[in-house]
C-alpha positions as CSV (number, residue, x, y, z in Angstrom):
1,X,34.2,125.7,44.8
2,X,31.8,123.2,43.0
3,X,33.7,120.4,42.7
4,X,33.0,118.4,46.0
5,X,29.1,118.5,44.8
6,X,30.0,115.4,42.7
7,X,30.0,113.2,45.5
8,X,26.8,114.3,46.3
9,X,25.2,110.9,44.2
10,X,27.6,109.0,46.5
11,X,26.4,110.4,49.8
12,X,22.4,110.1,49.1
13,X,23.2,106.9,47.8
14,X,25.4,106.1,51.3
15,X,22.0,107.3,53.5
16,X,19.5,105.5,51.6
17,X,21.8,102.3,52.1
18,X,21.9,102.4,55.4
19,X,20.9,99.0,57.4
20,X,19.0,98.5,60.8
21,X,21.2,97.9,64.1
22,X,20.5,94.7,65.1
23,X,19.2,95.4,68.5
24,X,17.9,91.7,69.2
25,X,20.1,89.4,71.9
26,X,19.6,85.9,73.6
27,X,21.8,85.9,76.5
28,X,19.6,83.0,77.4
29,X,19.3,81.5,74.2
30,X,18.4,78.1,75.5
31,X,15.8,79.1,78.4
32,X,14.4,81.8,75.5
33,X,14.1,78.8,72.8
34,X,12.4,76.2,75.7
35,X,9.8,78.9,76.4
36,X,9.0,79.6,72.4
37,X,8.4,75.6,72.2
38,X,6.3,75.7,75.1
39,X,4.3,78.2,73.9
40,X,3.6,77.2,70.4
41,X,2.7,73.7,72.0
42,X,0.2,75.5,74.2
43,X,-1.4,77.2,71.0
44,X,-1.7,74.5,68.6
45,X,-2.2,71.0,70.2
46,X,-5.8,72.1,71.6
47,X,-6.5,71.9,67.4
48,X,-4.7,68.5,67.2
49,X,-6.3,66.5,69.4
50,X,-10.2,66.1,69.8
51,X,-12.2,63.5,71.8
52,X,-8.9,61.7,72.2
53,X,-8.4,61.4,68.7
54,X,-5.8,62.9,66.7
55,X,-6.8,64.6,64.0
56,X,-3.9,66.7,62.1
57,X,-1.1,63.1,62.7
58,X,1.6,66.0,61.1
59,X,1.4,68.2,63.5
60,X,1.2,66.2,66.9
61,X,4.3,63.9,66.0
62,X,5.4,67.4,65.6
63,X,4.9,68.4,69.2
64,X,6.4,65.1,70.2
65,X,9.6,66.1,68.5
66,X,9.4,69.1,69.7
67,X,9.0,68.0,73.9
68,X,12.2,65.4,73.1
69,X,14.1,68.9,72.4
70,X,12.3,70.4,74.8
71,X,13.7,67.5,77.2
72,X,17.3,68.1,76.5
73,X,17.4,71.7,76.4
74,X,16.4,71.9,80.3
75,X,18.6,69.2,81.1
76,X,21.7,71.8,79.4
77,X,20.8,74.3,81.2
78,X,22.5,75.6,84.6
79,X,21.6,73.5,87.5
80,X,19.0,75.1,89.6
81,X,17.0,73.9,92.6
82,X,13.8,73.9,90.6
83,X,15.4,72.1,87.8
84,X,14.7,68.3,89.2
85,X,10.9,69.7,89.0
86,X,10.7,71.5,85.6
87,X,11.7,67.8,84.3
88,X,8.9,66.6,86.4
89,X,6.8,68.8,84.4
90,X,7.9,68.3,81.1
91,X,7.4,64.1,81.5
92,X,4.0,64.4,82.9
93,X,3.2,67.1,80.0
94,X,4.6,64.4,77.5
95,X,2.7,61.8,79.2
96,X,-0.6,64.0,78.5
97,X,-0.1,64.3,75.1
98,X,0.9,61.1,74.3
99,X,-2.6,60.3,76.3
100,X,-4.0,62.7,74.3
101,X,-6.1,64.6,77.1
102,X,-8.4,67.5,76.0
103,X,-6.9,70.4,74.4
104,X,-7.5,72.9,77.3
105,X,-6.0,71.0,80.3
106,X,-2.4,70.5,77.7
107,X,-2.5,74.3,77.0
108,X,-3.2,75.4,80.7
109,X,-0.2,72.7,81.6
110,X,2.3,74.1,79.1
111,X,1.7,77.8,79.9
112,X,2.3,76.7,83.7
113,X,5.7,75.2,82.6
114,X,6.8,78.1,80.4
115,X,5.8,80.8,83.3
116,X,7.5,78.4,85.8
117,X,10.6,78.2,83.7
118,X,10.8,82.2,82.7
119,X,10.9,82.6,86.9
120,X,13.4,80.2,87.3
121,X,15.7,81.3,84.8
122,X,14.8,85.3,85.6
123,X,14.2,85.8,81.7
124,X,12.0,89.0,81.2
125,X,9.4,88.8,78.8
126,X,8.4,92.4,78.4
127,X,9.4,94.8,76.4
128,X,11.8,97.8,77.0
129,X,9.7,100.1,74.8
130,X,5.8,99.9,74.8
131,X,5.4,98.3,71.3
132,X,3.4,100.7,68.7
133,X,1.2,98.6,66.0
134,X,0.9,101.1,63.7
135,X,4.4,100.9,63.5
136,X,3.9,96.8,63.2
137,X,1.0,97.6,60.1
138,X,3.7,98.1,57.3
139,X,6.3,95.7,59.0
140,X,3.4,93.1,58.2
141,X,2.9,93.9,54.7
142,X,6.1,94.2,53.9
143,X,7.1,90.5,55.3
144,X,4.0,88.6,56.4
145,X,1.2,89.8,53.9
146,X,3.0,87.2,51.2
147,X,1.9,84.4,53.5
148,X,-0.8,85.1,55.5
149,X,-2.6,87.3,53.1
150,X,-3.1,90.8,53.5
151,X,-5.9,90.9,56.4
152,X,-3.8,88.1,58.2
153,X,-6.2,85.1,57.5
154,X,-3.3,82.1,56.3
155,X,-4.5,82.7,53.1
156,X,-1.2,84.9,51.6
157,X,-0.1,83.7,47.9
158,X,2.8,82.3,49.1
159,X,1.2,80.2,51.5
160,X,-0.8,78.1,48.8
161,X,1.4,75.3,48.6
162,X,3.2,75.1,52.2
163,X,2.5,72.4,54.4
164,X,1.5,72.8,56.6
165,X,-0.2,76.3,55.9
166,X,0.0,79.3,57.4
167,X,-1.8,80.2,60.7
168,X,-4.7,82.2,60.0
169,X,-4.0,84.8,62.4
170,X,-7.6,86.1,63.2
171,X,-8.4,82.7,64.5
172,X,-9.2,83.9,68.4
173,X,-9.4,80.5,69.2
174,X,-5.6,79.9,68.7
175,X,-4.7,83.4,69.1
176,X,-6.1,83.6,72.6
177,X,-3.7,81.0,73.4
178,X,-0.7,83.0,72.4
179,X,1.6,85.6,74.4
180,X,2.4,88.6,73.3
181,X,6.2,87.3,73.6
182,X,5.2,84.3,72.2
183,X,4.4,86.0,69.0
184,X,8.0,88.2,69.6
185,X,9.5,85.0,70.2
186,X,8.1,83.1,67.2
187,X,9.3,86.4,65.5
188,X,12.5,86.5,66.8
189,X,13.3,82.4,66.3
190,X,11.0,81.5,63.3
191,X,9.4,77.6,63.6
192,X,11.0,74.8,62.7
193,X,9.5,72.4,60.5
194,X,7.8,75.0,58.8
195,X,8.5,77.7,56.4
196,X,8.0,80.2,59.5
197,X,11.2,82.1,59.1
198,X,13.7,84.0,62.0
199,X,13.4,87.5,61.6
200,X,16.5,88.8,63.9
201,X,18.1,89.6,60.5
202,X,15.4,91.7,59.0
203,X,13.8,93.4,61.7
204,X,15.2,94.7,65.5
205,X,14.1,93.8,69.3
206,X,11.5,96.6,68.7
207,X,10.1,96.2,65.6
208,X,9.5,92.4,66.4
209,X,7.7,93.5,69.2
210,X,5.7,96.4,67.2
211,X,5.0,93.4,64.6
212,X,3.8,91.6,67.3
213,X,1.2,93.8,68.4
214,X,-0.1,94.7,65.6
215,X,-0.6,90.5,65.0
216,X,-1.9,90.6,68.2
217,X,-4.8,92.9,67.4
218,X,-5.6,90.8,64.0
219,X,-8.0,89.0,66.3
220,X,-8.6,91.4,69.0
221,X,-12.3,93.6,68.8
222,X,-11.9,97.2,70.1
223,X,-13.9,97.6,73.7
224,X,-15.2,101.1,74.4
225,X,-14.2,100.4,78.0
226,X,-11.5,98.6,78.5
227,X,-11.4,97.5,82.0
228,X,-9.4,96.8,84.4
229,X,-6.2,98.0,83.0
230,X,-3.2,95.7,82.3
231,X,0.3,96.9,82.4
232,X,2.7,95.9,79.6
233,X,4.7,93.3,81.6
234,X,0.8,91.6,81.8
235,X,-0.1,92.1,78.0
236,X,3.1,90.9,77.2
237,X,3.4,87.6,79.6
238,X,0.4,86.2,79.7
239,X,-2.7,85.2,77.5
240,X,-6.3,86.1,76.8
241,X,-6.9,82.3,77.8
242,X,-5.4,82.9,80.8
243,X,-7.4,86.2,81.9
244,X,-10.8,84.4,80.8
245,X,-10.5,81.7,82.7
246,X,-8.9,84.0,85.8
247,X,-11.1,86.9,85.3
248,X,-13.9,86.4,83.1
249,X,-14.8,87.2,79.5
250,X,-14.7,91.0,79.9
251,X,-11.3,90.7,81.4
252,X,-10.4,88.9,78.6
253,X,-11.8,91.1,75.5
254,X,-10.5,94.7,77.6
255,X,-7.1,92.4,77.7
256,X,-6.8,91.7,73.9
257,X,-8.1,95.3,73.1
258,X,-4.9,96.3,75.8
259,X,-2.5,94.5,74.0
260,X,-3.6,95.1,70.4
261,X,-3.1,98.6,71.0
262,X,-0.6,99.0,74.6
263,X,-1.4,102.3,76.4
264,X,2.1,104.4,75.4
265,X,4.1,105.3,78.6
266,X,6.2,108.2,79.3
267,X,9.8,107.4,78.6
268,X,11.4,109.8,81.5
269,X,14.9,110.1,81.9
270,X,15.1,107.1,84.5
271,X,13.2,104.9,81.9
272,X,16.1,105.6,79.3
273,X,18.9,105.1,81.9
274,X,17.2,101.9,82.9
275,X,16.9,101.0,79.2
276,X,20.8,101.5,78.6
277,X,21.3,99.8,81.6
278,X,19.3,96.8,80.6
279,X,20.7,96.1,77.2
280,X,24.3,96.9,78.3
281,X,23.5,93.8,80.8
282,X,22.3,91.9,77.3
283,X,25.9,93.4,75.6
284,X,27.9,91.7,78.5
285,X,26.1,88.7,78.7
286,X,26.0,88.0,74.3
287,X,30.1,88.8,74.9
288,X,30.6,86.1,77.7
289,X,28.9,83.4,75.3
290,X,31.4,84.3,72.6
291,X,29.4,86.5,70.4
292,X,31.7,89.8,70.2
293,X,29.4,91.0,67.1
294,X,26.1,90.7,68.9
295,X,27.5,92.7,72.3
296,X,29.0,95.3,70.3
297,X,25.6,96.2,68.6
298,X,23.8,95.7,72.0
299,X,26.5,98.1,73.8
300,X,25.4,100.8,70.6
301,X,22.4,100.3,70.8
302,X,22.1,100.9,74.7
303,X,24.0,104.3,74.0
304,X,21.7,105.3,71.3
305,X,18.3,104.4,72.2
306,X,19.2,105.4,75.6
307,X,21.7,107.6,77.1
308,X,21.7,110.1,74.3
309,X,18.6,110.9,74.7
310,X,18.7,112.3,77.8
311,X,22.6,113.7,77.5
312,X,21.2,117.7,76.6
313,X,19.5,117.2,80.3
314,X,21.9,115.8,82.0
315,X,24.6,118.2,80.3
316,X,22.5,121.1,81.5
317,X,22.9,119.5,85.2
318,X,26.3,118.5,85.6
319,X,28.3,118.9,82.3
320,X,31.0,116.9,84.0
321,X,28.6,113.5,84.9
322,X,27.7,113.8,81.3
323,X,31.1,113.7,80.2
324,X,32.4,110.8,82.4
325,X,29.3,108.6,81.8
326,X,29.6,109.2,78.0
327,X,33.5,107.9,78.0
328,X,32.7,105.2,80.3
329,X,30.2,104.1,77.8
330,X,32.5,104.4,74.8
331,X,35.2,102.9,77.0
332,X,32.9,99.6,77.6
333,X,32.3,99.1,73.6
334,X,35.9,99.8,72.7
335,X,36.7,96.9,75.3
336,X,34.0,94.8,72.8
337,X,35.7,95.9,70.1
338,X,39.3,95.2,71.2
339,X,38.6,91.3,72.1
340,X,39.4,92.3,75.9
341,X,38.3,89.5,78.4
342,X,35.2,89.3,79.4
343,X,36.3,90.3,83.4
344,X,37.7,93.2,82.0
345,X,34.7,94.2,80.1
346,X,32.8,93.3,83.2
347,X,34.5,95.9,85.3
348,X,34.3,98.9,82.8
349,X,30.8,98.0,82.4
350,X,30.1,98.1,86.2
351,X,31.9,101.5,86.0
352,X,29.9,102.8,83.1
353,X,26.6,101.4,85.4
354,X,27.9,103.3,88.2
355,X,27.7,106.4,86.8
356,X,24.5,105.8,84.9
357,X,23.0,105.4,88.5
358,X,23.9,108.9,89.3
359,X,22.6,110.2,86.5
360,X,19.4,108.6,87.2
361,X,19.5,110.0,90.8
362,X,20.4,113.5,88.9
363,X,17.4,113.3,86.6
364,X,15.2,111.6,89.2
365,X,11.7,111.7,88.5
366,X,9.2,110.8,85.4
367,X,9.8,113.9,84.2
368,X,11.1,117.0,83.8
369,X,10.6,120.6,86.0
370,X,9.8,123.5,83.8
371,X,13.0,125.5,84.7
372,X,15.1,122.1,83.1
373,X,12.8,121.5,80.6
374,X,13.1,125.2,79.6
375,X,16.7,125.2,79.5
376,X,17.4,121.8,77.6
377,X,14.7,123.0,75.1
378,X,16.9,126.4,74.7
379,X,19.8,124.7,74.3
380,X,18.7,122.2,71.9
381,X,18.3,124.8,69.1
382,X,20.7,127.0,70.5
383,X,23.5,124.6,70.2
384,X,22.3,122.4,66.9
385,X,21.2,125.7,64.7
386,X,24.1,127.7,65.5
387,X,26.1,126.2,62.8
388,X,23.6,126.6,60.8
389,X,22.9,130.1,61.0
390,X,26.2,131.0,61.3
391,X,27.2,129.5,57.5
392,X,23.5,131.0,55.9
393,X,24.2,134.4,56.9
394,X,27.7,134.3,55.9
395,X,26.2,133.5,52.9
396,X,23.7,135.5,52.4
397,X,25.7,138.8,53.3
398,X,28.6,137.3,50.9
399,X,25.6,137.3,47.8
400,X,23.8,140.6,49.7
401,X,27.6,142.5,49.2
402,X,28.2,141.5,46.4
403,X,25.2,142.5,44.2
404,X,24.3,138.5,43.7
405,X,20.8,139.1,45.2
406,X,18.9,137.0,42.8
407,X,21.3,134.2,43.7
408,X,20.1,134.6,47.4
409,X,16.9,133.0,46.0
410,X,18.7,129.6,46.0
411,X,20.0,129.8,49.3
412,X,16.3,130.2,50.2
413,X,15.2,127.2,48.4
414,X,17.7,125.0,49.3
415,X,17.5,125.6,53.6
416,X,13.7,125.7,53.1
417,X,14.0,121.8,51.0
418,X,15.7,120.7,54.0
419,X,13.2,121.8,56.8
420,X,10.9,119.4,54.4
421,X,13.5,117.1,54.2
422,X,14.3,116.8,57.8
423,X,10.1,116.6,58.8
424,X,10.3,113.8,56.1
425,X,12.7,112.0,57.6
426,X,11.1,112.0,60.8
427,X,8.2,110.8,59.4
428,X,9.9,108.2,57.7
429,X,11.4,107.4,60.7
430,X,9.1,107.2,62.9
431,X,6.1,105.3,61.1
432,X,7.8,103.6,57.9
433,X,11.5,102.8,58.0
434,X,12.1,102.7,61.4
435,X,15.6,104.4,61.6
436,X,17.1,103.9,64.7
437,X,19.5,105.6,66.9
438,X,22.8,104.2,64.4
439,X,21.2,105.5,61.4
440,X,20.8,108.7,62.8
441,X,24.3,109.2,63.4
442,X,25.4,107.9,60.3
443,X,23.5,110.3,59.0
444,X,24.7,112.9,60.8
445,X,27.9,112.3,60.7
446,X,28.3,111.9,56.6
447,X,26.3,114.9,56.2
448,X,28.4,116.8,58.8
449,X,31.6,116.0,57.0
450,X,30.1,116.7,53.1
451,X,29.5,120.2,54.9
452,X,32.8,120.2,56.0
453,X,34.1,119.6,52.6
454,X,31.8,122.5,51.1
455,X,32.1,125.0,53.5
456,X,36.1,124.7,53.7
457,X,36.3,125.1,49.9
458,X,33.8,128.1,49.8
459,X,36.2,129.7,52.8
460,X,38.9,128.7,50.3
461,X,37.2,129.8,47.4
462,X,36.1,133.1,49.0
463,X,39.5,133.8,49.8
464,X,41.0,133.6,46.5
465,X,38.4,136.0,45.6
466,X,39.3,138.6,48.7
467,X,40.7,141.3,45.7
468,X,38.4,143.2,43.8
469,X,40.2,142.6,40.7
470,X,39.9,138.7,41.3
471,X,36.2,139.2,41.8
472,X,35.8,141.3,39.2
473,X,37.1,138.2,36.7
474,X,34.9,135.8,38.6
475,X,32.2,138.0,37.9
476,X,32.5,137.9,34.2
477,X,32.7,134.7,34.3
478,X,28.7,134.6,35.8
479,X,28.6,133.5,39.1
480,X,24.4,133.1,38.6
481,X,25.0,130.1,36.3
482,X,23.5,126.9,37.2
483,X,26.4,125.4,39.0
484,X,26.7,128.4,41.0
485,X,23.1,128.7,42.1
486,X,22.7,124.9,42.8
487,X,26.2,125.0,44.2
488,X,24.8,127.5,46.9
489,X,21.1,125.5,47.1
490,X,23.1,122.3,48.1
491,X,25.6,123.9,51.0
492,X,22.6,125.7,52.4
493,X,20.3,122.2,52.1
494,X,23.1,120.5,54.1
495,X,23.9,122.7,56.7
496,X,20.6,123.1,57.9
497,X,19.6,119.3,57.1
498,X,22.5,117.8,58.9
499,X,21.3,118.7,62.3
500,X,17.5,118.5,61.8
501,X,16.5,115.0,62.0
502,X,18.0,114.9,65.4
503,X,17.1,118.0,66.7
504,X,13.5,117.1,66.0
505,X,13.8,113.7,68.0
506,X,15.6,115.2,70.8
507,X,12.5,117.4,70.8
508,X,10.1,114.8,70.8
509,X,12.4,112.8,73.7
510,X,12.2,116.2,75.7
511,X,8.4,116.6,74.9
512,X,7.8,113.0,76.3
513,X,10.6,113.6,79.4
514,X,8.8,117.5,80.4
515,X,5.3,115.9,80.4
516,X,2.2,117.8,80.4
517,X,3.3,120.0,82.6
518,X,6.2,121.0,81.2
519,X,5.0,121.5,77.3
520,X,4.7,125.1,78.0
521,X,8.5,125.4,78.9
522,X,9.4,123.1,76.0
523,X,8.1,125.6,73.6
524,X,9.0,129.0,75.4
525,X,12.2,127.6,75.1
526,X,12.4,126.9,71.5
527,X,10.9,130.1,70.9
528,X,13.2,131.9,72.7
529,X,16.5,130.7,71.1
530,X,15.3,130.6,67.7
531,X,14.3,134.8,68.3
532,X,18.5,134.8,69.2
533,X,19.1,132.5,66.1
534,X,17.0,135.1,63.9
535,X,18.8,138.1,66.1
536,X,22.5,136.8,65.3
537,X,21.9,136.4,61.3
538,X,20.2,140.1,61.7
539,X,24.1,140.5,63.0
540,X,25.5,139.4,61.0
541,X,24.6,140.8,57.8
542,X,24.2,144.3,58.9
543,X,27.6,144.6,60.5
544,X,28.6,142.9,57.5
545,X,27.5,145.4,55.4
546,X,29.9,148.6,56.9
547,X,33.3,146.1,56.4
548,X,35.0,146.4,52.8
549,X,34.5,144.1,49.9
550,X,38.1,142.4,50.6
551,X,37.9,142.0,54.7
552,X,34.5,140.8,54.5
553,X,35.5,138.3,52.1
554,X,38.6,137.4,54.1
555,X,36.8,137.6,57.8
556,X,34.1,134.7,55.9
557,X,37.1,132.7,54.6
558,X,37.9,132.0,57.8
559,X,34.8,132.0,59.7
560,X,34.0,129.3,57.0
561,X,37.5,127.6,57.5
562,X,37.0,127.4,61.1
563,X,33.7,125.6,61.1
564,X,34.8,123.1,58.4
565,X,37.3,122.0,61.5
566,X,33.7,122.1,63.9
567,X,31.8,120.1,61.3
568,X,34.7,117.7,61.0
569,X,35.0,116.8,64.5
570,X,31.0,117.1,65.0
571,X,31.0,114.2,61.8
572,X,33.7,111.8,63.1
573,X,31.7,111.7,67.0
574,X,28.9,110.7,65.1
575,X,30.3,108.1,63.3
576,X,31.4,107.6,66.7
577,X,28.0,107.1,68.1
578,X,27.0,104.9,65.6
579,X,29.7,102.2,66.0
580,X,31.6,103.0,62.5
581,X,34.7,104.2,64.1
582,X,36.4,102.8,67.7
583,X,37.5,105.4,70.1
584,X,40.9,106.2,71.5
585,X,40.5,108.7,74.3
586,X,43.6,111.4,74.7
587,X,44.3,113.4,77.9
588,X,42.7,117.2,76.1
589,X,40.4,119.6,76.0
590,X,36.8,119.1,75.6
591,X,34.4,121.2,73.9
592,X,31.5,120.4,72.5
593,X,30.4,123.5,70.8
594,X,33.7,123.8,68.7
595,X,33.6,120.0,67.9
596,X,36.4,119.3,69.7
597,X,36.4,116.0,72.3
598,X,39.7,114.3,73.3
599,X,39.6,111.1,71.7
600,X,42.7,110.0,68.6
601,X,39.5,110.0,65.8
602,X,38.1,113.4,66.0
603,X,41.5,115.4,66.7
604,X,42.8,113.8,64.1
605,X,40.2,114.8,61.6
606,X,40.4,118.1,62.5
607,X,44.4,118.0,62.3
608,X,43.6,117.2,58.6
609,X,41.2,119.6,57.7
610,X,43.4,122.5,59.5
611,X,46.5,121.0,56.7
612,X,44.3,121.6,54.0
613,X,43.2,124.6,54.7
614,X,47.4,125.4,55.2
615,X,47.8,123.7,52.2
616,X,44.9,125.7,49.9
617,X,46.0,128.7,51.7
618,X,49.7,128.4,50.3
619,X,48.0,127.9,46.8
620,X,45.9,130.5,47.5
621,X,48.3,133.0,47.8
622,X,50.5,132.0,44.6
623,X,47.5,132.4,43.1
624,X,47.0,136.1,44.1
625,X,50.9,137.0,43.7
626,X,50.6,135.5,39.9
627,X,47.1,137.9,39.5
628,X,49.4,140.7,41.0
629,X,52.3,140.2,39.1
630,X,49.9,139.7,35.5
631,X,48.1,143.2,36.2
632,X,51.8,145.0,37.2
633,X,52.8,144.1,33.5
């Protein structure tokens, strides 16, 4: 039964490989690069110029190149009525450079321009989710320390010899002249000229804007009252220059202590449609300019960040909305995927919007009542331990039956190494690696097929064993050896493990989505369907007890067989999710419990597992008719 535990290397090895979805998307990539210029112009010519003189020659022919760019980009972009006067702007802003007027007036004249031009061309500058600096901390060391040292002052090792050198980012003179999405944008585009890279390959939309922050509070003092309060389309638009000069100096320190550290907002169900909704909007518009890679990660990404998270609520609702909107979704991205015209991607995606709009009626509200929040939490566990449960007590009773009791002790170790596991993953998750929705799947869905591999050859294995006789010989030859009792440890790690991670993020999205209020149903909930968890193993193994050694072994072979097929179909919807596999939906039944959904993947994964188990079956049963025939002569 041992012999799939080989490619256990190769699975561990497939997790820890896994790469970040790119979530980042320019659908205005030329109205998104003409605001970056005009911001960085507004943060460093105030340095390059003094008293009319120009003292850094480098850098202001610099920021004449760059308003000759500048220049041409707005000329290429689509004619609007307020076009004629953004080129108005930009002369009279190259004319006060080239003047070489104070460093202020320049700054204040740029940031007008680069507001003026985000209304015009409706580009949002705020972020979906509220950026999280101690998520940015470790992002920093890991790519920025090098070069602007560890505490951020331009003094990095790998900065010694660039030219010019990099910023010293807890300089509050140039930093209070910077956006929040100007340092996402410098982030997300890099400088040229410099050795200021793009980071779009490296790091997602979100942990570009986490970075960001956490830059942001390099210069930033904390304030013990930070007053009036900004909301995060303010700390990320506009500048502590800005607020100072509009609002006064105490307006401008509670402003950079705001956006150093952004008060975190409930993400309710309607914030998660709207967040799908959004970057489905990005998917479209990345498709129309030609790039079919970039929409396809967007149209993921918009699934997974999004709409999942609020699917176990919704399903508890109206199982059939759920349903439709989830195969509108996947209908949308296989349109990506197909090369399909961009009209015809335009109407599935106005379909798929459609019926994200009645969910958000549905789930209207910032959060959750405690009857819903209740029931998703019951649910949750209900649905995602099942498995679980089902193939440790099977277990267990199998080792309890047979007299292997010291063997049980592995089982125990190995389910209890994944609750660590999963928490560590979490954790990893949440404040180091930053796994996203993709990787989540992907690692749900290889660990759900390894399980499906293990648990159909220990329903095979158990099988061949149904005869006392044949168990009798296995017994000799020492089932408690090492490869036995890790063989155990590892199916028990991998059932439990492979629905873990997620169930504890759907928790924490439920936590966040139920509110204060709601907390208290959140847990009764949990509570209540891991007491019927605990009361089906207890079941299990005592009804397990009164069957015969050869039908309890036979009634496990194919309670094991059958949820090899489950895992299977659970494993390819994953990969699914995640945007390995494409979809082909089929006119069938849908059940999500048994891991069966009506699409060509899944079904036919499970078609495959049900011939092997037909096909170790047959071999099976030579097996036992040679046995017989050996111990009749």
């Amino acid at each position: 039964m041992f012999l799939p535990i080989r490619s256990l290397a190769w699975l561990l090895f497939a997790l820890l490989s896994l790469a970040s979805l790119n979530l980042s998307a320019a659908p205005q990539g030329e109205v998104v690069q003409a605001v970056h210029l005009l911001d960085y112009i507004a943060a460093d010519y105030p340095a390059t110029v003094a008293g009319g003189q120009v003292v850094d020659d480098g850098e202001y022919r610099e920021q004449l190149e760059f308003l000759s760019h500048l220049q041409d980009l707005i000329a290429s972009l689509p004619a609007r009525p307020q076009q004629t006067e953004l080129q108005q702007g930009l002369r009279e802003l190259r004319l006060a450079i080239e003047e070489r007027r104070e460093g202020a007036a320049v700054a204040r004249e740029a940031r007008r321009l680069s507001a003026q031009l985000a209304v015009v061309y409706e580009l949002s500058q705020a972020p979906l989710i509220t950026p999280d600096p101690a998520r940015g901390e470790p992002l920093f060391a890991q790519h920025c320390a090098v070069c602007h040292g560890a505490s951020g002052a331009g003094d990095g090792p790998a900065g010694v010899a660039m030219e010019p050198p990099p910023s010293n980012l807890r300089d509050p003179a140039r930093m209070d002249q910077l956006s929040l999405y100007g340092l996402f944008n410098t982030l997300t585009l890099g400088i040229d000229g410099t050795d200021m890279p793009a980071f779009t390959d490296q790091l997602d939309e979100r942990q570009r804007w986490d970075l960001a922050s956490y830059v942001a509070g390099l210069s930033a003092a904390p304030v013990a009252d930070a007053v009036p309060r900004f909301d995060i389309g303010e700390l990320a638009r506009l500048t502590p220059a800005e607020v100072a000069a509009a609002q006064g100096s105490a307006a401008a320190a509670a402003f950079r202590a705001q956006r150093a550290q952004p008060p975190q907002v409930q993400r309710g169900p309607r914030q998660l449609l709207d967040y799908t909704a959004v970057t489905l909007d990005k998917s479209l518009a990345a498709y129309r300019e030609g790039d079919q890679e970039q929409a396809y990660d967007l149209s993921v990404a918009a699934y997974l960040e999004g709409f999942e998270l609020v699917e176990s609520s919704l399903d508890n609702l109206d199982a059939g909305l759920r349903r439709d909107t989830e195969q509108a979704l996947m209908a949308y991205r296989q349109a990506l995927r197909d090369g399909q015209s961009p009209a015809a991607a335009a109407r599935l995606l106005e379909d798929a919007k459609g019926k994200l709009q009645a969910a958000a009626e549905l789930l209207s509200g910032d959060g959750l009542n405690w009857s819903l929040s209740f029931l998703s939490s019951l649910l949750i566990l209900l649905r995602e331990g099942l498995e679980a449960i089902l193939v440790l007590a099977a277990i267990l009773a199998f080792l309890r039956n047979t007299g292997q009791h010291q063997v049980a002790h592995s089982v125990h170790v190995g389910w209890g190494l994944a609750l660590v596991a999963g928490f560590a993953t979490w954790a990893l998750a949440a404040w180091l690696l930053d796994i996203g929705g993709a990787q989540r799947e992907l690692m749900e869905g290889c660990t759900a097929l390894f399980a499906a591999v293990m648990v159909l050859w220990l329903g095979v294995w158990m099988h061949d064993r149904r005869h006392a006789a044949a168990w009798q010989d296995y017994i000799r030859s020492s089932l408690v050896s090492g490869g036995g009792r890790f063989g155990f440890a590892v199916l028990a790690f991998f059932s439990v493990y492979r629905e873990l991670f997620e169930v504890i993020l759907f928790y924490e999205t439920l936590w966040l989505q139920a509110g204060p209020a709601g907390h208290g149903a959140v847990l009764a909930g949990a509570a209540t369907a891991l007491m019927a968890l605990l009361g089906l193993a207890w079941v299990i193994l005592r009804g397990s007890a009164k069957l015969p050694l050869g039908q309890f072994f036979l009634i496990n072979a194919v309670l094991l067989c059958a949820l090899s097929v489950v895992f299977a179909g659970h494993g390819v919807k994953a990969l699914q999710e995640a945007g390995v596999f494409g979809t082909r939906p089929l006119a069938f039944v849908e059940c999500d419990w048994l891991g069966i959904h009506p699409d060509a993947y899944t079904l036919g994964a499970q078609v495959l597992v049900l011939l092997a188990i037909v096909l170790l079956y047959g071999r099976s049963r030579r097996i036992g008719r040679r046995r017989a025939a050996a111990l009749d002569t």
